[in-house]
C-alpha positions as CSV (number, residue, x, y, z in Angstrom):
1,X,96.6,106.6,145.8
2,X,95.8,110.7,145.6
3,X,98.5,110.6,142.7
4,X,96.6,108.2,140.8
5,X,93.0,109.6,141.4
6,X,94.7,112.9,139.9
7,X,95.9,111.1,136.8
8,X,92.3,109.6,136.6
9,X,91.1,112.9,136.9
10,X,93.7,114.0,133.8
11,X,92.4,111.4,131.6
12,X,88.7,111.6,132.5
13,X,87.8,115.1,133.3
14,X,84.1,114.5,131.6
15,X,83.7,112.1,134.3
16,X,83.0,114.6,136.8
17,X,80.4,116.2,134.7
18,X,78.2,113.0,134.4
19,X,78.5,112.0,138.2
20,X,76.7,115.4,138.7
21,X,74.8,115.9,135.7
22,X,73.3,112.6,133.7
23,X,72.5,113.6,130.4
24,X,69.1,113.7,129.6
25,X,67.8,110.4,128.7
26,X,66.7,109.8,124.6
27,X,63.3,111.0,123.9
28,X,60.5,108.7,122.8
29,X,59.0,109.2,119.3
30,X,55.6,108.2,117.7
31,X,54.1,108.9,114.3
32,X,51.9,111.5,114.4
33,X,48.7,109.5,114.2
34,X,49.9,107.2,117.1
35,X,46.9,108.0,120.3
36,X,49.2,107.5,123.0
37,X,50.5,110.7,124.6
38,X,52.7,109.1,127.5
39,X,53.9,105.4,128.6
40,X,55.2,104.2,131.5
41,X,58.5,102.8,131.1
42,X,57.1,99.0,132.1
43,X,54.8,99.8,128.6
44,X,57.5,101.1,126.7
45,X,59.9,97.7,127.8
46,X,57.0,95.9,126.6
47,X,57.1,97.3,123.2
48,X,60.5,97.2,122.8
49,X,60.6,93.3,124.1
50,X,58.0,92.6,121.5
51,X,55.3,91.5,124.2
52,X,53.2,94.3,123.1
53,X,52.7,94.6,119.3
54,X,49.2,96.7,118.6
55,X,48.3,100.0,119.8
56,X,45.3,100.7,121.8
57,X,43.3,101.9,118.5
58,X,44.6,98.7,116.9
59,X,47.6,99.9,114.8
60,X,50.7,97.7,114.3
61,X,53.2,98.9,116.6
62,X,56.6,99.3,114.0
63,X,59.6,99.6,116.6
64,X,62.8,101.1,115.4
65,X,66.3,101.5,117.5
66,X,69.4,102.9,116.7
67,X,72.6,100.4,116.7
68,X,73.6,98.7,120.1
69,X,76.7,100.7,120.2
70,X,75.6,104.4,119.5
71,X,75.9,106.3,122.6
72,X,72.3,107.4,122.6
73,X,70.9,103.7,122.4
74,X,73.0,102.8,125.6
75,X,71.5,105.6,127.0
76,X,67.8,104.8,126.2
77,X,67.9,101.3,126.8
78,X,69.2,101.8,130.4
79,X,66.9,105.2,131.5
80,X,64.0,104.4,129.8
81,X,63.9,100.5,129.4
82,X,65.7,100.2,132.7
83,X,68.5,97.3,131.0
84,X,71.4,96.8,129.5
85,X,71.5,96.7,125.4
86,X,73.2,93.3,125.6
87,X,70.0,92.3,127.7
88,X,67.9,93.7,125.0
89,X,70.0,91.9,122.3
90,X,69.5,88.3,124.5
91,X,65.4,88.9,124.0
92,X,65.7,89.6,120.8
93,X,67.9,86.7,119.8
94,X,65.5,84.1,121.7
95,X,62.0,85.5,119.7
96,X,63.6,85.3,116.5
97,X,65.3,81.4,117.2
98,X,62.3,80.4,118.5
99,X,60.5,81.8,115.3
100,X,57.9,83.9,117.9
101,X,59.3,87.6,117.0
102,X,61.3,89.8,114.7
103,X,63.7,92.3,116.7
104,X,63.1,96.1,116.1
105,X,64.0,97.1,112.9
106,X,67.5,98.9,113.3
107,X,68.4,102.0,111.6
108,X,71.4,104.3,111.1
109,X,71.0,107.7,112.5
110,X,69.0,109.5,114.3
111,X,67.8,111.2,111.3
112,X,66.7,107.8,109.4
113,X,65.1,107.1,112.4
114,X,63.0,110.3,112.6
115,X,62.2,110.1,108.9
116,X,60.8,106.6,109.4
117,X,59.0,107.7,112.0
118,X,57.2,110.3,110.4
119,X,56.4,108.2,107.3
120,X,55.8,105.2,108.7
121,X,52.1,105.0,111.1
122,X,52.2,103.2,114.2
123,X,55.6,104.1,114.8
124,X,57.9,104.2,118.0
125,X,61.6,104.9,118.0
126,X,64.1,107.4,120.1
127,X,66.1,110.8,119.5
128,X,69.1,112.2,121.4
129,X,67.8,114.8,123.7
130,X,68.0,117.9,121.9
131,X,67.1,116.7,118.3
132,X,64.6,119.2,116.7
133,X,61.4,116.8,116.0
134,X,58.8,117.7,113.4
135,X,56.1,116.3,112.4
136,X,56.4,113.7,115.0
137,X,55.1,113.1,118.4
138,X,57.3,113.1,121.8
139,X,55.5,110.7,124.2
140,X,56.1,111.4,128.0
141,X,57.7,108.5,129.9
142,X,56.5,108.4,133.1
143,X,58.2,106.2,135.6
């Protein structure tokens, strides 16, 4: 048993890291013009599940995400949406076959995304922790 946990330890020494340290979640990103400084993360869910569509001032709300596999979408879809991407991907599927929604428009990189969002009003997306943001706004999650 103890040889095997060393082994583990061999082959996953970034493990330790994490179990201590979480990276910091994604950060949420608006356009500039949106009028929302902070969400809670049942709001944000909403928006990302499609349930809630128009800002309070009555903008479109225009979600983007990055792909399902990148690291940092895992990551915001689990601390700030509190699920599973494969849980996001199973709403998704269900509003566009029953012809109710479209699923977030899905974008490349992180730096596609911030472009979009800072040329496109009403928009929401997410940035690895760490990302320089300008002329975008960080909304606070609050739990």
């Amino acid at each position: 048993m103890i040889k095997s946990a060393k082994i583990l330890l061999l082959i996953f020494p970034s493990m330790l890291v994490y179990a201590d340290n979480p990276p910091p979640p994604p950060l949420v990103v608006a356009h500039t013009a949106v009028a929302v400084e902070r969400l809670s993360k049942s709001q944000l869910r909403s928006i990302y599940l499609k349930r809630q569509v128009i800002w309070p001032n009555g903008d479109k709300i225009k979600v983007y995400m990055l792909p399902a596999k990148s690291v940092t979408h895992q990551q915001f879809s689990q601390a700030n949406l509190q699920m599973f991407p494969y849980q996001l991907e199973q709403t998704w599927q269900k509003l566009t076959f029953s012809g109710i929604g479209t699923p977030p428009v899905e974008v490349a990189s992180a730096a596609h995304m911030l472009q979009l969002i800072q040329t496109t009003p009403g928009a929401i997306g997410y940035l690895p922790y760490g990302n320089e943001i300008n002329n975008a706004k960080v909304i606070e999650i609050q739990p």
